[in-house]
N, C-alpha and C positions, 0 to 999 in steps of 0.2 A: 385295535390291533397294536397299537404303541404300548397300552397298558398292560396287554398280553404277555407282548414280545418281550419289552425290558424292562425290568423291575427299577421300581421307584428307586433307588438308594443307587443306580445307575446312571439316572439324570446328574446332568451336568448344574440347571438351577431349576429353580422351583415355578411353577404357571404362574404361583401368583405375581408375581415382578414383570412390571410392562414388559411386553413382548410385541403388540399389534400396531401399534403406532406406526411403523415405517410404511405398510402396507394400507393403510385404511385409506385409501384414496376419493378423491370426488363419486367416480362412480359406484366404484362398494358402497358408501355409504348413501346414496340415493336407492343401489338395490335394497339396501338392508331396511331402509324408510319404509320402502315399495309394499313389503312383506305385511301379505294377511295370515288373521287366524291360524293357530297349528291345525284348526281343523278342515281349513277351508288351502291349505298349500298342496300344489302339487310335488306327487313324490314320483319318481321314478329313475332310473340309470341313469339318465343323463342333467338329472337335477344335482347342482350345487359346485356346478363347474367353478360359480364364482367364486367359492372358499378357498378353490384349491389356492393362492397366497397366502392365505391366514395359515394354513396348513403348514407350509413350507418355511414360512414364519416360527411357525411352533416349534418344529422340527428343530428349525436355526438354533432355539434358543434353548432346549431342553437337553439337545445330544452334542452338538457340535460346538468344537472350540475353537479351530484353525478357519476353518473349509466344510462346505456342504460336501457330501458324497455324491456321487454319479448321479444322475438323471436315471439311467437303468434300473439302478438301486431302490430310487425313490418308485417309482413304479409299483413294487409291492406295498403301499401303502393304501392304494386308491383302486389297484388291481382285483377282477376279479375273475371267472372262468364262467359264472353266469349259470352253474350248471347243479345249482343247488335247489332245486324250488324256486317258486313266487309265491308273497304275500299280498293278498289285492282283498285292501279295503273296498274299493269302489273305480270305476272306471280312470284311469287318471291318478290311482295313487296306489302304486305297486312298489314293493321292492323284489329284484330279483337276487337272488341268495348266491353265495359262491359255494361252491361243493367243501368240504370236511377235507378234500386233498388238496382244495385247491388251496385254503387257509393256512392246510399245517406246511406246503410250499412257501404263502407268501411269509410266513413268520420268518422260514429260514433268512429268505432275503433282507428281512427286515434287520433280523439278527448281526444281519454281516453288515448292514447300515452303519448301526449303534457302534459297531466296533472297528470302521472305519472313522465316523467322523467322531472319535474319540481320542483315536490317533493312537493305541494303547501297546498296539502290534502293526506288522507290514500288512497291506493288505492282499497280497497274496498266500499268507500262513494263515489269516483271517479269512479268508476263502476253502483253503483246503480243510478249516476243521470244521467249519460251519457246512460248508455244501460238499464240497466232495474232496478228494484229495488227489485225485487224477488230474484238476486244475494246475495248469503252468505261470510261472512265471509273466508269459506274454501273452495268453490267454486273458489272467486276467487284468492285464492291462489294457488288451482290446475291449472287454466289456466295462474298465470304468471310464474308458478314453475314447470312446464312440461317438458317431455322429449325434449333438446336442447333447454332451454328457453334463455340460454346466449348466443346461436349462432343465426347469424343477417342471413333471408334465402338465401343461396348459388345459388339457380335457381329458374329461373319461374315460375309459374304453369304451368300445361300442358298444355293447350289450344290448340284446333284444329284449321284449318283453314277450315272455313265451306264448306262443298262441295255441298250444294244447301241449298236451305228456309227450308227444314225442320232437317235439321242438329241439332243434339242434343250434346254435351259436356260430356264427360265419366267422371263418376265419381270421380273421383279424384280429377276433377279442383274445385268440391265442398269440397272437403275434406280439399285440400291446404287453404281452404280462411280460417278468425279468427273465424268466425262464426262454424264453425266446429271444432274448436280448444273449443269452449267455450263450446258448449254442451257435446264435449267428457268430460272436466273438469266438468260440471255440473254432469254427468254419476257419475265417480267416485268419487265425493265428498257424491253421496247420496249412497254409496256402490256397485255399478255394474260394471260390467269390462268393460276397455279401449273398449274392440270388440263390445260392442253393445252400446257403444255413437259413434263409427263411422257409424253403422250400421242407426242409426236413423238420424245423420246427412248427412248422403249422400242419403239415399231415403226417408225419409220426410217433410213435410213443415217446420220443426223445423229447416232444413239444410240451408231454403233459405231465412227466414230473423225473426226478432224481433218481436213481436205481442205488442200486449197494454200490460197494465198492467194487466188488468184479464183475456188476453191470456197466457200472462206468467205464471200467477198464476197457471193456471191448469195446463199447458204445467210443471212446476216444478211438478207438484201431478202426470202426465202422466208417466216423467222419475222416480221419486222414486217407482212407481207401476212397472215397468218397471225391477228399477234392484232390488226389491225386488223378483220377481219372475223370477230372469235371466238364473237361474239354470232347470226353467220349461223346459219337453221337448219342449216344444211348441217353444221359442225359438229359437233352431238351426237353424229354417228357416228364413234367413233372408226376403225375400220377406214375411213369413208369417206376422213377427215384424213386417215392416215398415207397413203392413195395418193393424195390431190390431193398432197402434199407430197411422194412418189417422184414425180410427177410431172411436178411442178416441176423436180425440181431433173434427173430425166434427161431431160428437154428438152433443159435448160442444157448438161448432159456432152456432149450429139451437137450441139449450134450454141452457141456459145460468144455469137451475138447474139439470142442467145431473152431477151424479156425481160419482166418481170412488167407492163408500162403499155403498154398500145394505145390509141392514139388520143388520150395525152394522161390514161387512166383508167386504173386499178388494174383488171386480167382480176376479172371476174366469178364472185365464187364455186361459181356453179351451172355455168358452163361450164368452169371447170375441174373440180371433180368429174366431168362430164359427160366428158371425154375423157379423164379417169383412169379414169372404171369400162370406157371402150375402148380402155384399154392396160390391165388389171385382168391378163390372160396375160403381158406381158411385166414389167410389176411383180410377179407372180409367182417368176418365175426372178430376178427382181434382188434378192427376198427372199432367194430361196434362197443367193446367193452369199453372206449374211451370216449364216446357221443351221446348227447342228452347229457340227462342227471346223474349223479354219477355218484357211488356206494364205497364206503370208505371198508378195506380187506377187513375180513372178520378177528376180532380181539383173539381166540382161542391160538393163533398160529395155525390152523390147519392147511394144511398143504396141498397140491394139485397131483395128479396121476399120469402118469406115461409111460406106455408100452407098446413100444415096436415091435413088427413084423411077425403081429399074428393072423391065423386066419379065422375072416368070419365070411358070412354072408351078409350082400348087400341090397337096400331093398326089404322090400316087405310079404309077406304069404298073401297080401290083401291089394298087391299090386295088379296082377292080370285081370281085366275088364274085358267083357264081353262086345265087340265089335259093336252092334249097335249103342249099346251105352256110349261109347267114345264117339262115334255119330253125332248125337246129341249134345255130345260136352255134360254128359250127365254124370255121377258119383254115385256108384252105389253106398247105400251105409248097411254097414256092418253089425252094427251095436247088438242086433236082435240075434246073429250067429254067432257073433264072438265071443267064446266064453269068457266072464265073468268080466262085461266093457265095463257096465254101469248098476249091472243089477245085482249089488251086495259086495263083502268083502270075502268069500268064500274064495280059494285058488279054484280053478278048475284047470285040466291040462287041457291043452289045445292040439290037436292033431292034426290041422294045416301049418301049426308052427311046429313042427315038428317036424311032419315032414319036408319044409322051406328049410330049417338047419342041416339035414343032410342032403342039400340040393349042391352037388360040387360046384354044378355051372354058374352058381351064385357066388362062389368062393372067391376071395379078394386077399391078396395080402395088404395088408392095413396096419395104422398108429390109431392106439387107445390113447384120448387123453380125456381127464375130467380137470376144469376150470371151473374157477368163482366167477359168478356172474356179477361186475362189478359197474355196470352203467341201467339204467330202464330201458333204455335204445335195444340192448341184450337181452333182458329179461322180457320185454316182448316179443322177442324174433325169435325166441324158445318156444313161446307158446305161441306165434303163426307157425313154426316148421310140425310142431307136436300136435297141431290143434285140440289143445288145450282150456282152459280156465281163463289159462295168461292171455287171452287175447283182446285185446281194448273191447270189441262188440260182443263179448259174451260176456252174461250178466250186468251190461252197462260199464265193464270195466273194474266192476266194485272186486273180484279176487283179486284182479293186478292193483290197486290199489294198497287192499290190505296186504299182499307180500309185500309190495315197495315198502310200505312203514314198518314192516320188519323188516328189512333189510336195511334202511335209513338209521333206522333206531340199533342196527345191530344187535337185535334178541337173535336173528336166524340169519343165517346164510344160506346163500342160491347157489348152485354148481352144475354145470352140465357135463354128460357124457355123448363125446362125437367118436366117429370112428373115420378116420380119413383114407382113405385108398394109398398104398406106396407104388412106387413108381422104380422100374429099373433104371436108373441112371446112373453115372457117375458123379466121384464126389462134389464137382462143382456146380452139378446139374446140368449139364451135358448128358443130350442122347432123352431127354425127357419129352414125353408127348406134348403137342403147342395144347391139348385144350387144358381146364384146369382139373384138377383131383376133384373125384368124387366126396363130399363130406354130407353123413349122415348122424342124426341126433338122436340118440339113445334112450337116456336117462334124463332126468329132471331132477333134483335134490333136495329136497331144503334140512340142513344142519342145525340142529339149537347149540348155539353157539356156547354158552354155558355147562352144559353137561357133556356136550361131542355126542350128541345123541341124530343117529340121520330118522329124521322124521317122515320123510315120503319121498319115497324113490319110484317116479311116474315112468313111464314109458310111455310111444306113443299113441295115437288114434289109429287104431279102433280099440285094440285089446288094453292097452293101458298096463298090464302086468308085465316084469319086465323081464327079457328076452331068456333062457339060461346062460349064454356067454357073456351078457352085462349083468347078470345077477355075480356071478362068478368074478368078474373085474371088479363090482362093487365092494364085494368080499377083500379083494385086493387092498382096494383102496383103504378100508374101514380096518385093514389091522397094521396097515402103514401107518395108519395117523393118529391111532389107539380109537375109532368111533366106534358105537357101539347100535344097533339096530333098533328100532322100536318097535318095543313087545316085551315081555316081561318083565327082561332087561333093562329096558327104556324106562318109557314113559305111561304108556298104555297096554293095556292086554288085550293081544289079539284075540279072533274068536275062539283059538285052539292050545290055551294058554295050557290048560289043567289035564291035555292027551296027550301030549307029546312028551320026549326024557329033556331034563332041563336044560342036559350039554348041546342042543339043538338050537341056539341061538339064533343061527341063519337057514332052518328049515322055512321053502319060504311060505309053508301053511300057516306057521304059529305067526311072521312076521306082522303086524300090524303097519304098512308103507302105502296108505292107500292116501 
């Protein structure tokens, strides 16, 4: 990461000039005796705590000319998020990976290391251009001035060793990284207590990495509302916090004029919990895009989709079960009357779904949105809500694999379409029903990322073909973001390439999205 981050010709002197000597002490050097075979050592997260002085050492001697920089700082050296893969040799010699976000994170911090203990600039103008520029004065003086900011970190992070694909990281190993060091310091530079900047760095998006500049922007107006009202009972729950606070801030992501003061007043802490715990289902899934392994956004810039207060219908044509089946706890399947589930790529129209679209008593006012699926935790929860490919017990898991490593590798991109229920309330959320919004999953995507080409747009179990009001938002989407459909066009030729007139791109006979 040091080789990364700062270029040779930025060191201060060169490795090869003693350096280790101060540190090599009795014990190190009995560990180091101690030491079998490379091939007989064990590797794992919590191997090589002892280095960490050599390290610190290094540091000393390569960047630093006055003073080491913060204990916070240093943290991005040794930090990880754990959320990248494992390599496992053999029982006992693993490494676990840090995710692609989580590195090009620690780099920044590292960045702002070099340029601290450099002494070259303040380190607050060294802060706002490296990490954000919403950072204060006294902000960042809390995070280089923190509890044990002079001690260099003693051990690891915690890091697990994953015990299957859907393996998630205890909180803590968020808390360990600098990124959590720096919102706790943001917390109390704007007056609220150490407990609830840990509290919002360890379960929400704030925990897992840096926004733009007019993310930040709110993101600082989110925590000063935050510990203005810390003392609210509302508060003491921490799961209540962290989703008034996804709440917050994905207001702000889908209207960029959402704002924390109505009427002249700071929003009411009880009304916004209040319409956090009725978006508690789509905070859910926004979780989810930040837990497990975790997908670095796709290269192309392709963007997400959002449209309010349209009507669809909720639910499915294949929803009413006949009284004794639900007796049973049985499921009918569908596959043999649904047209065209599994047997061919031929369209065929469906005339239960047909008439299910002009069923009014199904009618919902609703928010269309389509998201990148940007963690595995997500990209399987698509495929249990779809019953799908995507779901770890079909086929052994082997589809969801092969999408993961295109999505790792970034050749494709994932994207779902959900439809969420709206709610008459007021603007603070006030007058909102106590249970949570209905949210239903649509579509399925995957994008080649290279071309902007959408290669299969799934819908879900039974019919699989996809609905006409999401074929129609698809369309939406695909001429916002310049993509273009697969089928003639694309990549492949549908079966009905050479019948159709060629201006027919998204007829969806010719489409090939299967």
């Amino acid at each position: 990461r040091l080789a990364a981050a700062i270029p040779r010709e930025q060191w201060r002197r060169s490795p090869r000039e003693p350096w280790a000597a101060p540190v090599r002490g009795e014990a190190f050097l009995e560990a180091q005796a101690s030491q079998r075979p490379l091939d007989q050592r064990e590797e794992g997260p919590s191997a090589g705590a002892e280095l960490l002085p050599l390290l610190e050492a290094l540091l000393k001697h390569l960047l630093c000319d006055k003073f080491a920089p913060s204990s916070a700082l240093a943290r991005a050296f040794v930090w990880s998020d754990g959320a990248g893969g494992v390599l496992r040799e053999r029982p006992g010699r693993e490494v676990v990976l840090c995710s692609g976000v989580g590195l090009q994170l620690a780099m920044r911090f590292i960045r702002l290391y070099s340029a601290v203990a450099r002494g070259e600039e303040k380190p607050v103008v060294a802060a706002k251009r490296i990490l954000t520029e919403t950072l204060t004065k006294k902000m960042v003086g809390c995070f280089l001035n923190g509890p044990g900011a002079d001690e260099f970190p003693q051990v690891l992070p915690p890091v697990e060793i994953p015990d299957g694909v859907k393996h998630v990281q205890p909180l803590d190993v968020t808390l360990a990284g600098p990124l959590a060091a720096l919102r706790v310091a943001q917390v109390e530079a704007l007056g609220g207590p150490a407990t609830l900047g840990q509290t919002i760095a360890a379960r929400t998006r704030l925990g897992k990495n840096l926004g733009s500049l007019e993310e930040e922007e709110f993101a600082v107006a989110v925590l000063g509302w935050a510990a203005r009202f810390a003392d609210a009972p509302e508060f003491t729950d921490e799961l209540g916090t962290s989703r008034a606070i996804e709440w917050l801030l994905s207001q702000h992501a889908m209207d960029a004029s959402f704002s924390l003061v109505l009427g002249g007043n700071p929003r009411a802490p009880k009304n916004v919990f209040a319409a956090a715990s009725r978006a508690a289902t789509t905070l859910e899934l926004e979780r989810l895009q930040r837990s497990g392994q975790r997908f670095l956004p796709n290269p192309a810039g392709v963007r997400g989709f959002l449209k309010k207060g349209v009507l669809a219908p909720f639910g499915s044509p294949y929803d009413a079960e006949p009284e004794w089946i639900k007796m049973f706890g049985m499921q009918r399947n569908y596959s043999g009357n649904s047209p065209n589930s599994w047997h061919g790529d031929e369209y065929e129209r469906c005339e239960l779904e047909e008439a299910f679209m002009k069923d009014t008593s199904r009618m919902r006012r609703a928010t269309v949105r389509i998201d990148e699926i940007l963690s595995f935790d997500y990209l399987q929860h698509v495929g249990q809500e779809m019953a799908n490919c995507l779901r770890v017990e079909r086929r052994g898991g082997a589809s969801l694999m092969k999408y993961m490593s295109r999505a790792k590798t970034r050749e494709s991109s994932f994207w779902v379409m959900t439809i969420t229920e709206e709610d008459e309330e007021g603007e603070d959320g006030a007058g909102a029903r106590a249970e949570a919004a209905n949210v239903q999953h649509m579509l399925l995507m995957e994008v080649y990322n290279g071309m902007k080409v959408i290669h299969q747009a799934e819908g879900p179990h039974p019919r699989r073909w996809p609905r006409p009001d999401a074929w129609g938002w698809l369309q939406e989407w695909a001429e916002q973001e310049g993509l273009t459909p697969d089928g003639p066009e694309g990549v492949t030729v549908g079966p009905y390439g050479g019948q159709l007139p060629e201006s027919a791109k998204w007829d969806i006979r010719r489409c090939f999205l299967w």
